[in-house]
C-alpha positions in Angstrom: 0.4 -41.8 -31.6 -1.8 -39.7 -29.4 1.1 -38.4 -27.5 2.9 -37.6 -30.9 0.2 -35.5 -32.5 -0.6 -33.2 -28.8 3.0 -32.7 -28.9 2.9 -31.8 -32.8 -0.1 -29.3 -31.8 1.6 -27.9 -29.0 4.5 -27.2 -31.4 2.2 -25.6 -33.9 0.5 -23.7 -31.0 3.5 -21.9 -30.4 4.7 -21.0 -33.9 1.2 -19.4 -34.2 1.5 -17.5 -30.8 4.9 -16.3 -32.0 3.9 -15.8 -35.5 0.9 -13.2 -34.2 3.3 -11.6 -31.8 6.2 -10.7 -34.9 3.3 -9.2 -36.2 1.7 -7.0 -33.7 1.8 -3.8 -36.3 4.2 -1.1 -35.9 3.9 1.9 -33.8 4.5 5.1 -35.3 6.2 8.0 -33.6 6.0 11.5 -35.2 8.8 14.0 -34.4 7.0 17.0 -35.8 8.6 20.4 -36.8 12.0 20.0 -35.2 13.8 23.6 -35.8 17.7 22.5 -35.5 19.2 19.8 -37.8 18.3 17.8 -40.3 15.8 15.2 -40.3 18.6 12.4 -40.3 20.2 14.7 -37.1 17.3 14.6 -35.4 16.3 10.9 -35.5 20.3 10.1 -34.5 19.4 11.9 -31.6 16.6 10.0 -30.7 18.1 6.6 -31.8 18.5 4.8 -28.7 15.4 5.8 -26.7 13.5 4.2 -29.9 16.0 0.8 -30.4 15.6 0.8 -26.5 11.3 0.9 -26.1 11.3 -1.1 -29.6 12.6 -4.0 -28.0 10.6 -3.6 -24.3 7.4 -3.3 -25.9 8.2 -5.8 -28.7 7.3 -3.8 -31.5 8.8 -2.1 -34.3 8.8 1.3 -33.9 8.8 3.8 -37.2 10.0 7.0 -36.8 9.0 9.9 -39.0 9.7 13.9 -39.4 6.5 15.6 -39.7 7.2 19.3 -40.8 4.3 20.8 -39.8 0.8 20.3 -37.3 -1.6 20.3 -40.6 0.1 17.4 -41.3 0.5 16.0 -38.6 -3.6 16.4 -37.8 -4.1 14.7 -41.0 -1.4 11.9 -40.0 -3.0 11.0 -36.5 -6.3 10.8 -38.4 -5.6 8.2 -40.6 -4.4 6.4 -38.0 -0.9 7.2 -39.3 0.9 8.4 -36.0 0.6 6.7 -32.2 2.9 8.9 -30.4 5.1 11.2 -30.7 7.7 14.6 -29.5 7.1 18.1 -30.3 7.4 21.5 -28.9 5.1 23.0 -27.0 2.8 25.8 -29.2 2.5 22.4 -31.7 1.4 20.4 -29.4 -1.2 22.7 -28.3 -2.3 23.5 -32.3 -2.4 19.1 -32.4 -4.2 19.0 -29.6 -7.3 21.0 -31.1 -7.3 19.1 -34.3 -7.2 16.1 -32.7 -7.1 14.6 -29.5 -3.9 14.3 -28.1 -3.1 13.9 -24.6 0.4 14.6 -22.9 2.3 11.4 -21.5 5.6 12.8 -19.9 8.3 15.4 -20.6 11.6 15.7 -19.6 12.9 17.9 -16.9 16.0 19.5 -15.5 17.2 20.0 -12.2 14.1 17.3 -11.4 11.6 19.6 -12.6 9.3 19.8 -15.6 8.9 23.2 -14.9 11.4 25.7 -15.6 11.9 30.1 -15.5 13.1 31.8 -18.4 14.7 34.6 -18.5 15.6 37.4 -21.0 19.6 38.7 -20.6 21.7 41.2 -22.1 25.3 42.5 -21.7 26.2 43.6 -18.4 26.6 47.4 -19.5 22.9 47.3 -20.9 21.4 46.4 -17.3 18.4 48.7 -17.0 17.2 48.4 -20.2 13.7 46.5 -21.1 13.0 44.6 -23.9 11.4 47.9 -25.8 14.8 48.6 -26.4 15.9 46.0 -28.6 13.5 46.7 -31.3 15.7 45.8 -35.1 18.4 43.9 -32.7 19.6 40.5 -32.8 17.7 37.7 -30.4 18.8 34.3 -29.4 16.9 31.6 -27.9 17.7 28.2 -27.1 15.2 26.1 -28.7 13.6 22.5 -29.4 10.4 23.6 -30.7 10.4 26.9 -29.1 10.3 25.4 -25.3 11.5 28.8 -23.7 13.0 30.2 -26.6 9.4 31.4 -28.5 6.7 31.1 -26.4 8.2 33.1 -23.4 9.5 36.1 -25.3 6.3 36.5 -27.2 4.4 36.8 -23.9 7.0 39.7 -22.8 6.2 41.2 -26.1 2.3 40.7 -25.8 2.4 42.2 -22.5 4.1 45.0 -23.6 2.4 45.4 -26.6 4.8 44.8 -29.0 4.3 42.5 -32.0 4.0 38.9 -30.7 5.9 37.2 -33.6 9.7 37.2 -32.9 10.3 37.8 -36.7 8.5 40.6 -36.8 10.1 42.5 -33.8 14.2 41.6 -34.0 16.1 42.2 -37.2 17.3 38.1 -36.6 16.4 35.4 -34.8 19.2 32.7 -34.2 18.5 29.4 -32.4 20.5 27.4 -30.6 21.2 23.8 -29.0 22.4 25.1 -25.8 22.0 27.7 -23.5 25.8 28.3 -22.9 26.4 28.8 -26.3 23.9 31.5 -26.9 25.1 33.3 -23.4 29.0 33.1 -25.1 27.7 34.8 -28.5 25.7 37.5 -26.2 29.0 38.4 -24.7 31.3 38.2 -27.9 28.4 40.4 -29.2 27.4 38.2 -31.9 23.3 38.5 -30.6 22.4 41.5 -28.5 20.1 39.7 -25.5 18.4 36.1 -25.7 16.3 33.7 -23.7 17.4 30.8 -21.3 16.8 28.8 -18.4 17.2 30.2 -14.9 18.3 26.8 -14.3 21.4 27.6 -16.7 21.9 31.0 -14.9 22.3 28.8 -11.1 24.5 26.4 -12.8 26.7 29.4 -13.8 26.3 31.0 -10.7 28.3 28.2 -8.9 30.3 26.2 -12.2 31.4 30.0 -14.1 30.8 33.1 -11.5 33.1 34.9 -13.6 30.8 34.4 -16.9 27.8 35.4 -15.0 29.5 38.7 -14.4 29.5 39.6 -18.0 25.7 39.3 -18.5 22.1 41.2 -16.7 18.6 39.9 -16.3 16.1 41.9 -17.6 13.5 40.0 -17.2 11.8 36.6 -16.0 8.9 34.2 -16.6 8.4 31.2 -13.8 6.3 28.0 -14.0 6.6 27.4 -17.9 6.4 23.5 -18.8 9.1 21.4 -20.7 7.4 20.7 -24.1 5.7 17.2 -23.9 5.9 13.4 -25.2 2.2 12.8 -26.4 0.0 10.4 -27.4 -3.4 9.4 -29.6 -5.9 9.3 -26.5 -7.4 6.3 -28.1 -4.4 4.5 -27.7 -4.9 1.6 -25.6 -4.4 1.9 -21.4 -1.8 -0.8 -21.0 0.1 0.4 -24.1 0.4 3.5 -23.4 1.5 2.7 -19.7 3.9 0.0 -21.3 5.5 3.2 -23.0 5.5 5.1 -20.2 7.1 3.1 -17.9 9.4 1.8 -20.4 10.6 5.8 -21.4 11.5 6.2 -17.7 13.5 3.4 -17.4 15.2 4.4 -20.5 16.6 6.9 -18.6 18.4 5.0 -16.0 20.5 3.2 -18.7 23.7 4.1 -19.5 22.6 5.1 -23.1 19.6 7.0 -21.8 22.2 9.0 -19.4 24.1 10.3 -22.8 21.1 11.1 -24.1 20.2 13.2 -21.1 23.3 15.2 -21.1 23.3 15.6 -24.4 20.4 17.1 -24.5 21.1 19.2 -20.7 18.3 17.2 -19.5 18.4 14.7 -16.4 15.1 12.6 -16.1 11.6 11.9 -17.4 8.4 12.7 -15.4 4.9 11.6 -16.1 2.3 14.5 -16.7 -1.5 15.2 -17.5 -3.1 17.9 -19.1 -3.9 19.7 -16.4 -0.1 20.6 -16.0 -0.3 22.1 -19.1 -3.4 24.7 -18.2 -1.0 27.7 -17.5 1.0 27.2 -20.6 -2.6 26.5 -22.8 -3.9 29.8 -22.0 -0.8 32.0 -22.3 -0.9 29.8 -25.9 -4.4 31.6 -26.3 -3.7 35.1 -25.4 -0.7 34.9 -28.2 -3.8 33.5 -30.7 -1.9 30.8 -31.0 -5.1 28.5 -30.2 -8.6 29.3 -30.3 -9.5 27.8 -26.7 -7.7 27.9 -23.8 
């Protein structure tokens, strides 16, 4: 009889250890103000990296489409959003409503840090970016990584009006830095930001594309727009994540997803990467501290 009922606790033991664990509460991830696609779009995109770290971690993990960063300020302090994706100016406006800390971006050619550069038709080589006052710009953009924040500082420091809207009669962005280049040369824009990166693929993939187009201007050491989270999350969470996002990427599914996007890794960062990128943030008045 004795041995019956330690067994019988045992058995109820572990239904209540498993009952707790099915319900650890849900982390909620906030993709905020993504510029391209639909909300459905966006979280398709992101599908796999979230089924993936749902089941690692051992939680459900909601995903939401926060339009803007009043929102999402309000969000994080209600206790409403754990973690989440955003571009880099939002993450900055976030981070001085509430305190947000950056976990890891992604990076190409094994760097988080990239050069942008501003390029126009070959025939226009010479020009500067005075000249293209009323034209047509194109930037390849997920929450304006080095499509908003790096032409605004060539406009600042030429002091032009900051705001891309207010300077170029259009503003068009794009998924992909080949496409934009294509449209520059079929005319369709008349200059546009991308990724030096893009610029030495070309260089060795499509010399004779590179032909067609001119630098006119360049911006080094800009970092990839960062994965973020609530800095009173706790330690071994947030490592859990961590960890758990760059192993994502090894899979087979987190290897689409990186060439989807033209990406090819993850690498942890702090904040103190981000100082560079904080105060060119403030000298746009994007922020009110650097």
């Amino acid at each position: 009889m004795y041995r019956f009922t330690r067994i019988a606790f045992c058995l109820l033991f572990m239904i209540m250890t498993c009952t707790v664990m099915a319900q650890e509460p849900p982390l909620r991830c906030a993709l905020v103000n993504p510029e391209l696609g639909t909300p459905e779009m966006v979280k398709h995109s992101f599908r796999a990296l979230f089924s993936y770290l749902s089941k690692r971690v051992n939680r459900e993990i909601i995903v939401s489409i926060i339009p803007t960063v009043e929102e999402t300020v309000e969000a994080l302090k209600k206790n409403e959003v754990d973690f989440g994706y955003t571009g880099i100016i939002d993450f900055f406006q976030i981070q001085q409503g509430f305190n947000i800390l950056p976990a890891a971006t992604f990076t190409r050619g094994n760097k988080s840090q990239y050069t942008a550069c501003l390029v126009v038709r070959v025939n226009e080589a010479g020009l500067s970016i005075k000249d293209y006052k009323g034209k047509r710009f194109g930037f390849t953009s997920f929450h304006k990584q080095y499509g908003g924040l790096y032409p605004e500082i060539i406009l600042k420091e030429n002091g032009l009006p900051t705001r891309l809207e207010d300077y170029f009669a259009s503003v068009h962005p794009y998924y992909a830095d080949v496409p934009v280049i294509y449209d520059l040369i079929k005319s369709k824009i008349d200059l546009c930001a991308v990724s030096e990166m893009t610029l030495e693929t070309l260089k060795e993939n499509s010399p004779a594309l590179l032909k067609n187009i001119s630098l006119i201007d360049r911006y080094p050491d800009l970092m990839f727009a960062p994965i973020f989270y609530r800095a009173d999350m706790k330690p071994d969470l947030r490592d859990k994540l961590i960890n758990e996002l760059i192993a994502f990427i090894a899979t087979s599914e987190g290897q689409q997803m990186m060439m989807m996007f033209k990406l090819d890794g993850v690498k942890t960062v702090s904040n103190e990467d981000y100082k560079q990128n904080r105060a060119l943030a403030h000298r746009l008045n994007y922020i009110t501290k650097p």
